[in-house]
ZANUTI-661946 format. One line per 10 residues: their letters; for each residue x, y, z of C-alpha. Coordinates in steps of 0.05 Angstrom, whole numbers, plus 5000, padded with zeros to 4 digits. Example, Ala and Ser with C-alpha at 12.3 -4.5 7.8 and 13.67 -1.06 7.14 Angstrom:
as) 5246:4910:5156  5273:4979:5143
END
This chain:
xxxxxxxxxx) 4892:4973:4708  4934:4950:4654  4988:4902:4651  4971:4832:4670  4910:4845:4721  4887:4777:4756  4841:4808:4812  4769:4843:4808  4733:4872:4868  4664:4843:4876
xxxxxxxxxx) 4617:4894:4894  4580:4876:4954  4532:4936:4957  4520:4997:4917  4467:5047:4936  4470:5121:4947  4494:5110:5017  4550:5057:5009  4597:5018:4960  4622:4957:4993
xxxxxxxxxx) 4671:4919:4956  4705:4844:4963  4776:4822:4947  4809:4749:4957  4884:4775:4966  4927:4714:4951  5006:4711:4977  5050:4746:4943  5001:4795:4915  5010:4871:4921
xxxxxxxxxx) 4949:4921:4918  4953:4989:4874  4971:5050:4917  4895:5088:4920  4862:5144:4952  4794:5158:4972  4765:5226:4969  4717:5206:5028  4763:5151:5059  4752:5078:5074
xxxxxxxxxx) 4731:5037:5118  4784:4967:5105  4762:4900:5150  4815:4841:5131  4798:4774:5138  4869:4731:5152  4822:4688:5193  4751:4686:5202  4761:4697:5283  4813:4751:5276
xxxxxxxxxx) 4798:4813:5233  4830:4878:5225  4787:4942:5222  4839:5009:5190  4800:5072:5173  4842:5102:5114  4832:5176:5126  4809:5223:5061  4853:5229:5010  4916:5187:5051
xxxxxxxxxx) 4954:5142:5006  4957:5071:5019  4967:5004:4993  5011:4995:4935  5095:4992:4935  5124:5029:4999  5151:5093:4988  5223:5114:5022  5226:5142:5093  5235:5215:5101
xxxxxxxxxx) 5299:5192:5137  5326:5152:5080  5305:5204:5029  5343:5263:5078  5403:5211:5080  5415:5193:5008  5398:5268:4986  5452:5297:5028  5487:5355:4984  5554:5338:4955
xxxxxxxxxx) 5608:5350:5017  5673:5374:4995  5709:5325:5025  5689:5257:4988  5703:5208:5038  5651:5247:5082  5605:5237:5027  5616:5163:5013  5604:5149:5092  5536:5183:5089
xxxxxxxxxx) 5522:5142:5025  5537:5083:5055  5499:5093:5119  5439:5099:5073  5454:5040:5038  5456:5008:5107  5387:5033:5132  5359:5005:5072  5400:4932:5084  5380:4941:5160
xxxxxxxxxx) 5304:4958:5134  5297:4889:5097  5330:4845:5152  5273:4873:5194  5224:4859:5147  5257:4786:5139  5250:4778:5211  5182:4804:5222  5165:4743:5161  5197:4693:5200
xxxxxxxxxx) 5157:4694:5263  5093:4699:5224  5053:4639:5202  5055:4615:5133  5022:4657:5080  4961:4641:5067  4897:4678:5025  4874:4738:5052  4791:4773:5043  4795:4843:5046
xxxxxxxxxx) 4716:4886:5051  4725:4956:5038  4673:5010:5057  4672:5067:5014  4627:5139:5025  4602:5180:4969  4617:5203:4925  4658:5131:4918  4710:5168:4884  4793:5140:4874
xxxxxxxxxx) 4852:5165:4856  4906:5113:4842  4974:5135:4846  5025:5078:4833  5094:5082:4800  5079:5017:4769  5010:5049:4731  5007:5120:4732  4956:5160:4762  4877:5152:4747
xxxxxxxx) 4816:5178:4780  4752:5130:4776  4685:5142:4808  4648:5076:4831  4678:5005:4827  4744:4989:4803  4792:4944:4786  4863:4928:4798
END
């Protein structure tokens, strides 16, 4: 990807079968919001004893920045009332579901241990193809191996 890229998945394994890719995920880090065409298999590694198995269904977005509830989106796209101090109250209350939306997420980071490097293994089917789909880099398709 372009910009200042700092991480490369290893491949594992690479046969006609299976591409199984490596990735040391260090705090702080965000991935690149991807695709597969034939999903993914994603095992994360926080610690050895405790991993996490996701299946990433075919062609579901994941990864990458968070994208806006369809609540928040239906709030702050409300058509222009008539009467304006309607229309300020609904901005507000979306202003507030996106204040009320962080203190959660500040929460949730309190009660969690501190950060520490993470080792993601990804499972990918033929025909290993990607589709990357992130505001911060456009939109690319690569077949095989890639890098973020």
């Amino acid at each position: 990807m372009p910009g200042n890229s700092k991480r490369k998945w290893y491949t594992l394994l690479h046969n006609e079968q299976v591409l199984v890719t490596a990735l040391v995920l260090l705090p702080g880090e965000s991935s690149v919001r991807h695709c597969h065409e034939s999903g993914e298999l994603s095992i994360w590694y926080v610690d050895p004893m405790q991993p996490l198995v996701k299946w990433n269904p075919p062609g579901v977005f994941h990864a990458g920045p968070e994208t806006p509830s369809a609540e928040a989106a239906a709030i702050s796209v409300t058509p222009a009332h008539p009467d304006a101090s309607v229309q300020q109250v609904l901005e507000r209350l979306g202003a507030l579901e996106g204040e009320l939306r962080q203190l959660k997420e500040s929460i949730e980071e309190l009660k969690t241990p501190a950060p520490k490097p993470m080792i993601l293994v990804d499972v990918l089917f033929p025909p290993f193809t990607t589709t990357i789909d992130d505001p911060r880099f456009g939109k690319k398709t690569v077949v095989g191996q890639w890098f973020d």
